[in-house]
Jmol script that loads the backbone (N, CA, C; Angstrom):
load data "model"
ATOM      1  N   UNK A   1    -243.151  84.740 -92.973  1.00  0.00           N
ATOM      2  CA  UNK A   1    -243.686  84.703 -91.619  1.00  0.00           C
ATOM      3  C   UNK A   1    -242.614  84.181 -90.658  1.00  0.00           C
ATOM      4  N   UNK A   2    -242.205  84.993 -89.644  1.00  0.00           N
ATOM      5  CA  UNK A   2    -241.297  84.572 -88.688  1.00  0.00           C
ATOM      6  C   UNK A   2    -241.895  83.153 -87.736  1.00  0.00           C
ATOM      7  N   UNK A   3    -240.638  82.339 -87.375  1.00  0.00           N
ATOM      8  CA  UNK A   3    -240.603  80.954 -86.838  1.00  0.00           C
ATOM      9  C   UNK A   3    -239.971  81.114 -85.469  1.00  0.00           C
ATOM     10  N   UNK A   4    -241.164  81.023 -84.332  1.00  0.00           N
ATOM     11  CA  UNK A   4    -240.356  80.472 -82.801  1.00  0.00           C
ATOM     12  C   UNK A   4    -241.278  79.770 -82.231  1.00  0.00           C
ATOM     13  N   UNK A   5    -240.503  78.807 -81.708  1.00  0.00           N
ATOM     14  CA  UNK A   5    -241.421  77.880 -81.002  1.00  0.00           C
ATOM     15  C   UNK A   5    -240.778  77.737 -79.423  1.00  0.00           C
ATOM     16  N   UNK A   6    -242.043  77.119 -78.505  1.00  0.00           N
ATOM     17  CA  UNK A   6    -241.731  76.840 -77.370  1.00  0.00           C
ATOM     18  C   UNK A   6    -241.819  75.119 -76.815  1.00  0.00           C
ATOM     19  N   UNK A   7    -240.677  74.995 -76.127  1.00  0.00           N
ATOM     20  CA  UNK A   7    -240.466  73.592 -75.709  1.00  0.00           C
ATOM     21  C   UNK A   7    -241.797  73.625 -74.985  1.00  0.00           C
ATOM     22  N   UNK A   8    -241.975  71.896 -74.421  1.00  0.00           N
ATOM     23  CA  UNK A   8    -242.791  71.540 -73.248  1.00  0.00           C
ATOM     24  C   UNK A   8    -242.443  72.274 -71.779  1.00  0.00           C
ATOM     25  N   UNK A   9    -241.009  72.110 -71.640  1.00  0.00           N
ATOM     26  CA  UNK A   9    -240.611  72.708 -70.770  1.00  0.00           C
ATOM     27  C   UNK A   9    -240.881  74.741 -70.195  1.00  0.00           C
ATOM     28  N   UNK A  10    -240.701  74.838 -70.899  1.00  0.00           N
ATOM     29  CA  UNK A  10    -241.078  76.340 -71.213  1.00  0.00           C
ATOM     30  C   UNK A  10    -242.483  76.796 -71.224  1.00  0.00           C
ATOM     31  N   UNK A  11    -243.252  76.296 -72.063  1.00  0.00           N
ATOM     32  CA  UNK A  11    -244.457  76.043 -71.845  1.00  0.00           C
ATOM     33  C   UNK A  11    -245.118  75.747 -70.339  1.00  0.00           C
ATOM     34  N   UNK A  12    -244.477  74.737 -69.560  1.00  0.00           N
ATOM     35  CA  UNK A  12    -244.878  74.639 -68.384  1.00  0.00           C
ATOM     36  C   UNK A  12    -244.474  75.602 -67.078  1.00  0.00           C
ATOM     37  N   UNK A  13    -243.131  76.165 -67.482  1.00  0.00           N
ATOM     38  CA  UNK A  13    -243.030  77.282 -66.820  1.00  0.00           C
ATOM     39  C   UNK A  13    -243.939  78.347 -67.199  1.00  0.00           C
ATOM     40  N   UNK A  14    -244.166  78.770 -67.814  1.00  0.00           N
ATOM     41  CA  UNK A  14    -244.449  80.175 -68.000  1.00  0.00           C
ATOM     42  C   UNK A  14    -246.467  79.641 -67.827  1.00  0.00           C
ATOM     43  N   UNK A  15    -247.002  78.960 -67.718  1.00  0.00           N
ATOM     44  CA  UNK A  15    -248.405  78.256 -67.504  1.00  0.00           C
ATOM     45  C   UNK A  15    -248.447  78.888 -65.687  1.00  0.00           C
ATOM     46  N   UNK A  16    -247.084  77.895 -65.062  1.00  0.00           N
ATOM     47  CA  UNK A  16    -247.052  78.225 -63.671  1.00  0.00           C
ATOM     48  C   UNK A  16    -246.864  79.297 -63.307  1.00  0.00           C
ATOM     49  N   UNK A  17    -245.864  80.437 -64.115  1.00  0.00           N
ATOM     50  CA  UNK A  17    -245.783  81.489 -63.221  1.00  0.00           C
ATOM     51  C   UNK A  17    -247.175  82.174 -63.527  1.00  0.00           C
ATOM     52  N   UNK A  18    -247.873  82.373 -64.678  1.00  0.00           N
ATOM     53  CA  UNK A  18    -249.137  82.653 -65.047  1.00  0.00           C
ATOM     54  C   UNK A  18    -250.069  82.850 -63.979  1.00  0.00           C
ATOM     55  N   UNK A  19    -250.629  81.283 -63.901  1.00  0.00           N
ATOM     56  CA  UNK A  19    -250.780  80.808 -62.532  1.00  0.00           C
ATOM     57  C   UNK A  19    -250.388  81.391 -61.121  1.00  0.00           C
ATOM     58  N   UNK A  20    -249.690  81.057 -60.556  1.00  0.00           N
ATOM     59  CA  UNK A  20    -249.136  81.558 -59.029  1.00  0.00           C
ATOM     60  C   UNK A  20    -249.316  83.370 -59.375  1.00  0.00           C
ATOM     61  N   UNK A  21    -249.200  84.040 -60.280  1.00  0.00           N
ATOM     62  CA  UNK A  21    -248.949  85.374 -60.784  1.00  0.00           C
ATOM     63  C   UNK A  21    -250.465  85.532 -60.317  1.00  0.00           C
ATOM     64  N   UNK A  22    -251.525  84.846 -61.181  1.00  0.00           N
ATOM     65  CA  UNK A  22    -253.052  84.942 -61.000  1.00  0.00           C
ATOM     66  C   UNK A  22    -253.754  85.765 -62.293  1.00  0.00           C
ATOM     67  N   UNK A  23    -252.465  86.344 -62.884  1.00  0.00           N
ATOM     68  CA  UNK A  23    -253.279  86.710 -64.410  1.00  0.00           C
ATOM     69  C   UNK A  23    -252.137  86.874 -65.068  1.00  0.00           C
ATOM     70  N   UNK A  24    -252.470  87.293 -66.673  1.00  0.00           N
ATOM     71  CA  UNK A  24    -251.529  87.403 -67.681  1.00  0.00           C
ATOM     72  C   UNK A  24    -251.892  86.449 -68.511  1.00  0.00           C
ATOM     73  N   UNK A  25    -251.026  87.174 -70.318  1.00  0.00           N
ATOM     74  CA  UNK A  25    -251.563  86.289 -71.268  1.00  0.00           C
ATOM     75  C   UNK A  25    -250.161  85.581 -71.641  1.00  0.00           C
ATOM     76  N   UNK A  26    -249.478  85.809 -71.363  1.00  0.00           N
ATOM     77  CA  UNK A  26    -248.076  85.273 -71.351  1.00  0.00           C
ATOM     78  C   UNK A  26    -246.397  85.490 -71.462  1.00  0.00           C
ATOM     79  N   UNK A  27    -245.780  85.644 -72.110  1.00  0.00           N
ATOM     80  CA  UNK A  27    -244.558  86.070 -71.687  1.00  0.00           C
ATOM     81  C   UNK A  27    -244.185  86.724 -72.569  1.00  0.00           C
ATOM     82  N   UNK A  28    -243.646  88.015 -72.283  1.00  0.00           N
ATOM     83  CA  UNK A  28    -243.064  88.857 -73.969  1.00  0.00           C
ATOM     84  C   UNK A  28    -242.018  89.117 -74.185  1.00  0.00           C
ATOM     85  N   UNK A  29    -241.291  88.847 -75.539  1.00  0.00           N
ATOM     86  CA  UNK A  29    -239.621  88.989 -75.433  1.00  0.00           C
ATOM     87  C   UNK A  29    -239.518  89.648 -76.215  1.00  0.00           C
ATOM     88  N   UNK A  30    -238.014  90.384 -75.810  1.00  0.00           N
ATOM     89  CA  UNK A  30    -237.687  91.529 -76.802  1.00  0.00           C
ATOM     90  C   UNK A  30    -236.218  91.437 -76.828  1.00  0.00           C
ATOM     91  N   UNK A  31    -235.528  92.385 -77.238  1.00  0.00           N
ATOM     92  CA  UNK A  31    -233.971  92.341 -77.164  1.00  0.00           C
ATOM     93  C   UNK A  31    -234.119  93.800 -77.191  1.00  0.00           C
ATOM     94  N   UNK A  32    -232.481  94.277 -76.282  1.00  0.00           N
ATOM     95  CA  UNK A  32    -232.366  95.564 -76.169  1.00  0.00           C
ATOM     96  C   UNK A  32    -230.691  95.333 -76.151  1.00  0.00           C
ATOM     97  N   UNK A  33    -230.210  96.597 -76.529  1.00  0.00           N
ATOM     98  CA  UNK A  33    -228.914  96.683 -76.691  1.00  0.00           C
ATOM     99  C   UNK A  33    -227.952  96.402 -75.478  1.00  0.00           C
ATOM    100  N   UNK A  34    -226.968  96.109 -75.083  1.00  0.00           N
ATOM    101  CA  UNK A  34    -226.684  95.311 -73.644  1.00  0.00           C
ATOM    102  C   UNK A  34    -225.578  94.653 -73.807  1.00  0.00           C
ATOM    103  N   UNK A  35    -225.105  95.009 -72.864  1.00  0.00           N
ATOM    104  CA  UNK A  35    -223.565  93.994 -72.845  1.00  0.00           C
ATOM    105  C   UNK A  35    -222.370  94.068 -73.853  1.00  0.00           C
ATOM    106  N   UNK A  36    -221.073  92.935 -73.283  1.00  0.00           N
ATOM    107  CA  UNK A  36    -219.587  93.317 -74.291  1.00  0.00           C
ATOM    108  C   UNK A  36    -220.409  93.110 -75.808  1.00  0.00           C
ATOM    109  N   UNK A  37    -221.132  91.814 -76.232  1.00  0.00           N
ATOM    110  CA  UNK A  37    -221.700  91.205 -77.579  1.00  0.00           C
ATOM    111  C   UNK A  37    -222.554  92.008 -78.386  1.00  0.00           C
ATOM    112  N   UNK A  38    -223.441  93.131 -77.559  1.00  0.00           N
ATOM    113  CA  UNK A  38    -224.498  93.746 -78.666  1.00  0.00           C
ATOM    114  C   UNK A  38    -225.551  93.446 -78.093  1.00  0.00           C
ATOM    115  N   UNK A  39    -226.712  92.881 -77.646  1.00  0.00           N
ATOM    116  CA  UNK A  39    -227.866  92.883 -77.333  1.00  0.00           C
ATOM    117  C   UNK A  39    -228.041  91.460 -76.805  1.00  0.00           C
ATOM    118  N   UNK A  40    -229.174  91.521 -75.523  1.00  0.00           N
ATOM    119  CA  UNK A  40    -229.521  90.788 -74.727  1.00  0.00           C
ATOM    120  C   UNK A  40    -231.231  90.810 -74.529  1.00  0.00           C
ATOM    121  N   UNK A  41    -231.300  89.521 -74.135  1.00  0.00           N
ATOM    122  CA  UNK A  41    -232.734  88.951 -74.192  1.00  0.00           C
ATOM    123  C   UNK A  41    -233.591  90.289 -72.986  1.00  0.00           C
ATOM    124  N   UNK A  42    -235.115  90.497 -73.146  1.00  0.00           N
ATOM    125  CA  UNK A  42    -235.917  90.985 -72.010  1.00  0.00           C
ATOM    126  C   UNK A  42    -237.194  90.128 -72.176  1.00  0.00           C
ATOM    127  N   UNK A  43    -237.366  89.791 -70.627  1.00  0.00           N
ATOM    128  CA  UNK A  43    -238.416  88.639 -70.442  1.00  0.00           C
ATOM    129  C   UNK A  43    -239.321  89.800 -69.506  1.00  0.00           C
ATOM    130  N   UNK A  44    -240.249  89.447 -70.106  1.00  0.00           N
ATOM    131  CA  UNK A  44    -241.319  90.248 -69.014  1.00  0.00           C
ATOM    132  C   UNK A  44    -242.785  89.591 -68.880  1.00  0.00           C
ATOM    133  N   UNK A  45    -243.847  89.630 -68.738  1.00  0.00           N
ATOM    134  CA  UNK A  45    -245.494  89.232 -68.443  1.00  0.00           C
ATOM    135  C   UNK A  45    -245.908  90.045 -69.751  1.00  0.00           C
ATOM    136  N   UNK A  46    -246.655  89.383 -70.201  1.00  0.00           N
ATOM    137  CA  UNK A  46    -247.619  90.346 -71.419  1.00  0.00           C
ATOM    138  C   UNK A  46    -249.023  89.825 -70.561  1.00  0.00           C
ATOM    139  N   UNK A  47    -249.964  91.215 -70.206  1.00  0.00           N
ATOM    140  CA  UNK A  47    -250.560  91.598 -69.468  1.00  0.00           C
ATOM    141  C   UNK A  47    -252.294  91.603 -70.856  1.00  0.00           C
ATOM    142  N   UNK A  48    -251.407  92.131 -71.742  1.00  0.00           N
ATOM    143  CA  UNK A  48    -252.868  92.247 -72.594  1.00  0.00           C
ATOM    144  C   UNK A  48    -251.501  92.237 -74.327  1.00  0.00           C
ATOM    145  N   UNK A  49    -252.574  92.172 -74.797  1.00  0.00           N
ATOM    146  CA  UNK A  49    -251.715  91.749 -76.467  1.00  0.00           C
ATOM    147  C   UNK A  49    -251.694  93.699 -77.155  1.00  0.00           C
ATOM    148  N   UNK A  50    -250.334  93.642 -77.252  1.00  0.00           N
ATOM    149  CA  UNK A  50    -250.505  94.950 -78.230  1.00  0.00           C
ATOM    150  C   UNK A  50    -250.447  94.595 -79.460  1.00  0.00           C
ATOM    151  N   UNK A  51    -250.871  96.220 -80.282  1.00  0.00           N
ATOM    152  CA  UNK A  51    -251.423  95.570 -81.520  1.00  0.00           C
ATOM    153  C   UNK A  51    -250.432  95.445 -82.455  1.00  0.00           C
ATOM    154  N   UNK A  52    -249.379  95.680 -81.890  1.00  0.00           N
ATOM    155  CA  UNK A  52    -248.129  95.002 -82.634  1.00  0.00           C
ATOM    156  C   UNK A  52    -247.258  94.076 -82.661  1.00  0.00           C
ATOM    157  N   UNK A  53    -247.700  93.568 -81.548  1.00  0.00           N
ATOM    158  CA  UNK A  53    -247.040  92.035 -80.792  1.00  0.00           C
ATOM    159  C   UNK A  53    -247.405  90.505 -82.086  1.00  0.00           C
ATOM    160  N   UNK A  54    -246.254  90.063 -82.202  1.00  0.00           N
ATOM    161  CA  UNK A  54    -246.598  88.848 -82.796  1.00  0.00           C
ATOM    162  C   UNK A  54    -246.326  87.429 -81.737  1.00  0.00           C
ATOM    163  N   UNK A  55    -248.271  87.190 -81.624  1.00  0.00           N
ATOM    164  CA  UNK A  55    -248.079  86.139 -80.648  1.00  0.00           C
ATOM    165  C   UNK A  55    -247.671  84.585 -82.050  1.00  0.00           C
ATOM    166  N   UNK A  56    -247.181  83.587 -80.398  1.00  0.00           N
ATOM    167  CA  UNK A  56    -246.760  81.924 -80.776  1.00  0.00           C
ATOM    168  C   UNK A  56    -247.672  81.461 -79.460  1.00  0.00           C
ATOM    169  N   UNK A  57    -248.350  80.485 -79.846  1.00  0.00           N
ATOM    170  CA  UNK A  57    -248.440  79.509 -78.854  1.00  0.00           C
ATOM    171  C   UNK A  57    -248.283  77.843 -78.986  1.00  0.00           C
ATOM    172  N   UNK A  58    -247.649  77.640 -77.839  1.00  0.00           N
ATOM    173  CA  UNK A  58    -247.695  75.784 -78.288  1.00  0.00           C
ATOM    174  C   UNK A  58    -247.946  75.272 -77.068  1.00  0.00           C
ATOM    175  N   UNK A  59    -247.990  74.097 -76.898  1.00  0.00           N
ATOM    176  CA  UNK A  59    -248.558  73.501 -75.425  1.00  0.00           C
ATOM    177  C   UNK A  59    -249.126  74.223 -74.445  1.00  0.00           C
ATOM    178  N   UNK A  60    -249.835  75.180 -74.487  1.00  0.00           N
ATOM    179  CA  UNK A  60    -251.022  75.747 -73.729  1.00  0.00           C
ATOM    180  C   UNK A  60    -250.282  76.991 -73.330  1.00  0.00           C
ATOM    181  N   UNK A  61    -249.129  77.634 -74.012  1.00  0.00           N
ATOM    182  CA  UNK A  61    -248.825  78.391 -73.334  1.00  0.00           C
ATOM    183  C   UNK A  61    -248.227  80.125 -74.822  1.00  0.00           C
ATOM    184  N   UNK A  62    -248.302  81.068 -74.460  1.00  0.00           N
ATOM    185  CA  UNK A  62    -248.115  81.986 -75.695  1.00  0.00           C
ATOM    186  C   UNK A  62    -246.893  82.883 -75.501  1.00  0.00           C
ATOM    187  N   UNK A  63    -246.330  83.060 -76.358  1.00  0.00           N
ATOM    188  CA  UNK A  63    -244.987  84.173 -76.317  1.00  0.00           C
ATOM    189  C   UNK A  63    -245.176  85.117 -77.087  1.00  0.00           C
ATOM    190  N   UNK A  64    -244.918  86.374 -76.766  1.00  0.00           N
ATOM    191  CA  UNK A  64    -245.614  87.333 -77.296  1.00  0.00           C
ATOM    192  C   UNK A  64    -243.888  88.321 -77.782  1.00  0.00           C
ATOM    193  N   UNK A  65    -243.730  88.209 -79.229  1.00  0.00           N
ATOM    194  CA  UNK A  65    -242.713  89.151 -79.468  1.00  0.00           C
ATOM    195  C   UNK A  65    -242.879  90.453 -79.993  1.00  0.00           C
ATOM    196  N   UNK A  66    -242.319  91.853 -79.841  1.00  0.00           N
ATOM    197  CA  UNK A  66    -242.041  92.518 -80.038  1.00  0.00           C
ATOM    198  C   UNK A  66    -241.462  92.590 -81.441  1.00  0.00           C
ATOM    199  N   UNK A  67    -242.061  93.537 -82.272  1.00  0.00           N
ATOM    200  CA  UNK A  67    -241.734  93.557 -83.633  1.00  0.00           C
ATOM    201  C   UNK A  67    -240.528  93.586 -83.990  1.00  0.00           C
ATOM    202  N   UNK A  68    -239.811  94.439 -83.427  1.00  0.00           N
ATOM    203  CA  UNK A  68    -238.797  94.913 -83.312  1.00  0.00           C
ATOM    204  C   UNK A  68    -237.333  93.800 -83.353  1.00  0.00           C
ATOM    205  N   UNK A  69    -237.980  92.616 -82.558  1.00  0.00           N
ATOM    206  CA  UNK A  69    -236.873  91.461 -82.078  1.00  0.00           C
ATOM    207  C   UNK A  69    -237.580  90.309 -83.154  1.00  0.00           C
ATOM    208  N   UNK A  70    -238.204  90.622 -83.889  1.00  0.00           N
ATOM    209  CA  UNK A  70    -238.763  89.651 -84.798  1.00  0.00           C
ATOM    210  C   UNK A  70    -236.968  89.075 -86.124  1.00  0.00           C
ATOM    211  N   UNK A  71    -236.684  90.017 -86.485  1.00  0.00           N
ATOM    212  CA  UNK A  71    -235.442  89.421 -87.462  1.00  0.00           C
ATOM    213  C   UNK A  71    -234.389  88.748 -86.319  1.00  0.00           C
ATOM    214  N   UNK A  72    -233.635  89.701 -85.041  1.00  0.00           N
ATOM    215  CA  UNK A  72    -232.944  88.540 -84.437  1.00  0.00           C
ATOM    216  C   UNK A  72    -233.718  87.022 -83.921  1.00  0.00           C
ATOM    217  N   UNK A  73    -235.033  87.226 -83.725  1.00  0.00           N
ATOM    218  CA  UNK A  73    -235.391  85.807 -82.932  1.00  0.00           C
ATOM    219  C   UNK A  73    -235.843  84.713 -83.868  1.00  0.00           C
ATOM    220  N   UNK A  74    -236.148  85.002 -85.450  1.00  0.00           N
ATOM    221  CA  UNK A  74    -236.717  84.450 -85.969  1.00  0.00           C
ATOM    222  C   UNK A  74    -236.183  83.050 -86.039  1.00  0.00           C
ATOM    223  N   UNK A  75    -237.220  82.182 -85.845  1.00  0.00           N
ATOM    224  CA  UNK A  75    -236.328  80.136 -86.080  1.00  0.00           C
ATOM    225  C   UNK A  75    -235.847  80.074 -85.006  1.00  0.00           C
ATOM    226  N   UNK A  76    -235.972  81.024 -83.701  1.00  0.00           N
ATOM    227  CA  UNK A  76    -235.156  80.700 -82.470  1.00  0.00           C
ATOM    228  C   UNK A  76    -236.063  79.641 -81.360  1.00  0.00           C
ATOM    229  N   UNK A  77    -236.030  79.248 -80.583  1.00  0.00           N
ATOM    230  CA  UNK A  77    -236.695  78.106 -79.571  1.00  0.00           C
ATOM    231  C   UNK A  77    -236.711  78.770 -78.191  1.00  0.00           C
ATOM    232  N   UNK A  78    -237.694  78.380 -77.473  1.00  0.00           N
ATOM    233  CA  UNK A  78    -237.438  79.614 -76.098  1.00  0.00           C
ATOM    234  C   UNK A  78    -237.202  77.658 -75.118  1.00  0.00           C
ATOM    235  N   UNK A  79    -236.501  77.384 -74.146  1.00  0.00           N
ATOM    236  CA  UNK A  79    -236.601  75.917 -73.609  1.00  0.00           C
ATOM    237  C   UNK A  79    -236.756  76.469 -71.896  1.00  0.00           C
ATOM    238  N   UNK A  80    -236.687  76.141 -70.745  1.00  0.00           N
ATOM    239  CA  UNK A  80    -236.358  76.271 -69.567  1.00  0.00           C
ATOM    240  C   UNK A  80    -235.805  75.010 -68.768  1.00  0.00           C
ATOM    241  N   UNK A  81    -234.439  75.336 -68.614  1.00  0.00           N
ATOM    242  CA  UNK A  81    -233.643  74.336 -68.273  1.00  0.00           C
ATOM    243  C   UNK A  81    -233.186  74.532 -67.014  1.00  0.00           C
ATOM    244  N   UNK A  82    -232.881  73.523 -66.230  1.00  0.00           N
ATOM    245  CA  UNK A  82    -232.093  73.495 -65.118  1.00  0.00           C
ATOM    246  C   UNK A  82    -230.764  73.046 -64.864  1.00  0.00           C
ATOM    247  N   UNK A  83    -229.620  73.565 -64.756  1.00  0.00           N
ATOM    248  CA  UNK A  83    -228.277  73.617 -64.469  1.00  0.00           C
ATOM    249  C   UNK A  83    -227.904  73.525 -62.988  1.00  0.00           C
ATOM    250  N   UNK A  84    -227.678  72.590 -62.154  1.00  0.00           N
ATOM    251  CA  UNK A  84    -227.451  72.293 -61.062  1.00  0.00           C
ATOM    252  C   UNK A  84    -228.460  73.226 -60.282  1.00  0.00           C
ATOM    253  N   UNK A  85    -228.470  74.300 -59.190  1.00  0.00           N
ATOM    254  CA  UNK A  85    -229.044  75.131 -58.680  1.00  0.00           C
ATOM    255  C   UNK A  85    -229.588  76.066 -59.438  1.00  0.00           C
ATOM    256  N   UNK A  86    -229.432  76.259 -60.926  1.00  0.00           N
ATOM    257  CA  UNK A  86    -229.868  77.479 -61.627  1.00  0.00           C
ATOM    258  C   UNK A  86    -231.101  77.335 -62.480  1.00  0.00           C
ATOM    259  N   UNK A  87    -231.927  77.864 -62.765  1.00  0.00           N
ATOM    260  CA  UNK A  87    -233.045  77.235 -63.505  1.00  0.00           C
ATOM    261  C   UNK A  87    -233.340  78.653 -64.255  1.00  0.00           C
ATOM    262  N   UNK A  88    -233.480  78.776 -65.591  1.00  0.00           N
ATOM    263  CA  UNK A  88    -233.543  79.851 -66.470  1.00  0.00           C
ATOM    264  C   UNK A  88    -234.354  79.711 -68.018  1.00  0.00           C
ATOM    265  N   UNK A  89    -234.943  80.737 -68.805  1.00  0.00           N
ATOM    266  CA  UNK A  89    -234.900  80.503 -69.928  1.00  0.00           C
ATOM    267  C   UNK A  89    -234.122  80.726 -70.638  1.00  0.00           C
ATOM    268  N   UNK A  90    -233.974  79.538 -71.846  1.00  0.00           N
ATOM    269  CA  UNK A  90    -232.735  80.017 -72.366  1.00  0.00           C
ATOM    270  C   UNK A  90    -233.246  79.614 -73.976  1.00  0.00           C
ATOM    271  N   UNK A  91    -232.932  80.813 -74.288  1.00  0.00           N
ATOM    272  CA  UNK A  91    -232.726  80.842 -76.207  1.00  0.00           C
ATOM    273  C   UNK A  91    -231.971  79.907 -77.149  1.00  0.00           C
ATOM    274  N   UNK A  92    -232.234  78.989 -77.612  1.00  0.00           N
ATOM    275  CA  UNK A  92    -231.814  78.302 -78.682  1.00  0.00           C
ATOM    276  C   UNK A  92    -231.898  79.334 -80.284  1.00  0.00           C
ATOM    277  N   UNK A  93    -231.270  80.041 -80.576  1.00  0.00           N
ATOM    278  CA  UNK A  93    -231.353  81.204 -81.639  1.00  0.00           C
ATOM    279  C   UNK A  93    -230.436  80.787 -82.936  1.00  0.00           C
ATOM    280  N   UNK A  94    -230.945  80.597 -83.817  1.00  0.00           N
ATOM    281  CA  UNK A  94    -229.659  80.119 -84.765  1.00  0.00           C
ATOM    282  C   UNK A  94    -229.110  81.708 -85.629  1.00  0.00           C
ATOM    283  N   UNK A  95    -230.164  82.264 -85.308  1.00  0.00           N
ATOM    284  CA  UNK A  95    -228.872  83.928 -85.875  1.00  0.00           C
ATOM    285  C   UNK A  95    -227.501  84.269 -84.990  1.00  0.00           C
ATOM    286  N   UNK A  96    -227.863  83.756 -83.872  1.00  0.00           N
ATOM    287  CA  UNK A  96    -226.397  84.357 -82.804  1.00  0.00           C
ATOM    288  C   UNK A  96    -224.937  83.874 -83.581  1.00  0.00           C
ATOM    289  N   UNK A  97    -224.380  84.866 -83.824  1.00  0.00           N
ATOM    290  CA  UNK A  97    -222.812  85.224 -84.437  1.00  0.00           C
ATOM    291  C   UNK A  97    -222.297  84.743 -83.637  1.00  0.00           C
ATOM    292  N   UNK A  98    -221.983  85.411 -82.052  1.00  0.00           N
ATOM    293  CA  UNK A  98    -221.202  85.480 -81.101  1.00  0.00           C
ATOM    294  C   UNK A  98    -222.102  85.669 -80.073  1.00  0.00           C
ATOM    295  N   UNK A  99    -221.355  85.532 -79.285  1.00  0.00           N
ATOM    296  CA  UNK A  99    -222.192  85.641 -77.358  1.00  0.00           C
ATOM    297  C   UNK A  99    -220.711  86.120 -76.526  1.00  0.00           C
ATOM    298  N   UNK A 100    -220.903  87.103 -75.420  1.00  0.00           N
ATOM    299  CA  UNK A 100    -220.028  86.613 -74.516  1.00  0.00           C
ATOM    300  C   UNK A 100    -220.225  85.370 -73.430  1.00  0.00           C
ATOM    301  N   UNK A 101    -218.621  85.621 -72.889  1.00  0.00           N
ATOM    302  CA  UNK A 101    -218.048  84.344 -72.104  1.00  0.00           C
ATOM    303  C   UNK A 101    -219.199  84.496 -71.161  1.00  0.00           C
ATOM    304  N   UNK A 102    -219.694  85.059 -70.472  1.00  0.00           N
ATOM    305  CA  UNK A 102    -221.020  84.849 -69.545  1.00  0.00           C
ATOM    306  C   UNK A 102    -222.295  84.371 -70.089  1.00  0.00           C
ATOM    307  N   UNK A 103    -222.311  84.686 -70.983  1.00  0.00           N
ATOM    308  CA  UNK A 103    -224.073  83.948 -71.708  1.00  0.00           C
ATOM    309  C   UNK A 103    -225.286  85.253 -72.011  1.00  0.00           C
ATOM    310  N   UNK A 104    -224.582  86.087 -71.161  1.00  0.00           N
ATOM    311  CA  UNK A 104    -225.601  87.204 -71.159  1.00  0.00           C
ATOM    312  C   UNK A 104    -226.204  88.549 -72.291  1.00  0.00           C
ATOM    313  N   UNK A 105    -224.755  88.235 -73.405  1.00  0.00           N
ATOM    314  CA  UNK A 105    -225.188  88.993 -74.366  1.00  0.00           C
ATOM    315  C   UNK A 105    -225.022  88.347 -75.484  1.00  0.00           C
ATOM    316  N   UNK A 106    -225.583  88.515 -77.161  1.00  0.00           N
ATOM    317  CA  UNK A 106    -224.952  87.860 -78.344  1.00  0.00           C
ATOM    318  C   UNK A 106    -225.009  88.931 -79.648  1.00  0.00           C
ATOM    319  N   UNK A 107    -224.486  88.477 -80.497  1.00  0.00           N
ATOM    320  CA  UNK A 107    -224.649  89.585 -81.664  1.00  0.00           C
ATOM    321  C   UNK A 107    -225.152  88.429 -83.088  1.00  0.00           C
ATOM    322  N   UNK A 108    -225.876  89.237 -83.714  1.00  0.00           N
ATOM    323  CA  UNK A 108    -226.364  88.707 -84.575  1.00  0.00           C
ATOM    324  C   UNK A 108    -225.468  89.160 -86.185  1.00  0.00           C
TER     325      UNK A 108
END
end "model"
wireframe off; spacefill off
backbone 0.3
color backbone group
């Protein structure tokens, strides 16, 4: 059985955009091929659960993955951090090989 969990932090984002949004069941990630490294994260709203989606939930809040991104994400952490002016989610993934120098892509 695949392992991801979500910080407090993360959790509380994705509650709020929920919220202010006014519906949705929570956030769905996938990976698609992308960039110098090989493949990059896709964040989107999961609107209703497909029947192939493997949901997580922890502190009141659910991540909904795509089967597909289940072997790269597995044991990975979703957190939402803030970096001076920048505020993002960001993947804690222990499969990532490599990443490029921007952050934006990794290879497994």
């Amino acid at each position: 059985m695949a392992q991801f969990s979500i910080t407090p932090a993360a959790a509380k984002q994705i509650r709020q955009v929920l919220d202010e949004r006014g519906h949705g069941l929570g956030l769905r990630v996938t990976v698609k091929p992308s960039g110098c490294s090989g493949y990059s994260y896709v964040l989107d709203f999961a609107d209703q659960e497909a029947s192939n989606d493997v949901a997580f939930e922890e502190h009141g809040a659910k991540v909904f993955l795509a089967p597909e991104a289940l072997n790269m994400l597995d044991g990975s952490e979703v957190d939402y951090v803030s970096e001076g002016l920048n505020r993002f989610f960001r993947f804690n993934n222990p499969n990532v090989k490599d990443q490029c120098g921007c952050g934006e892509s990794f290879s497994v």
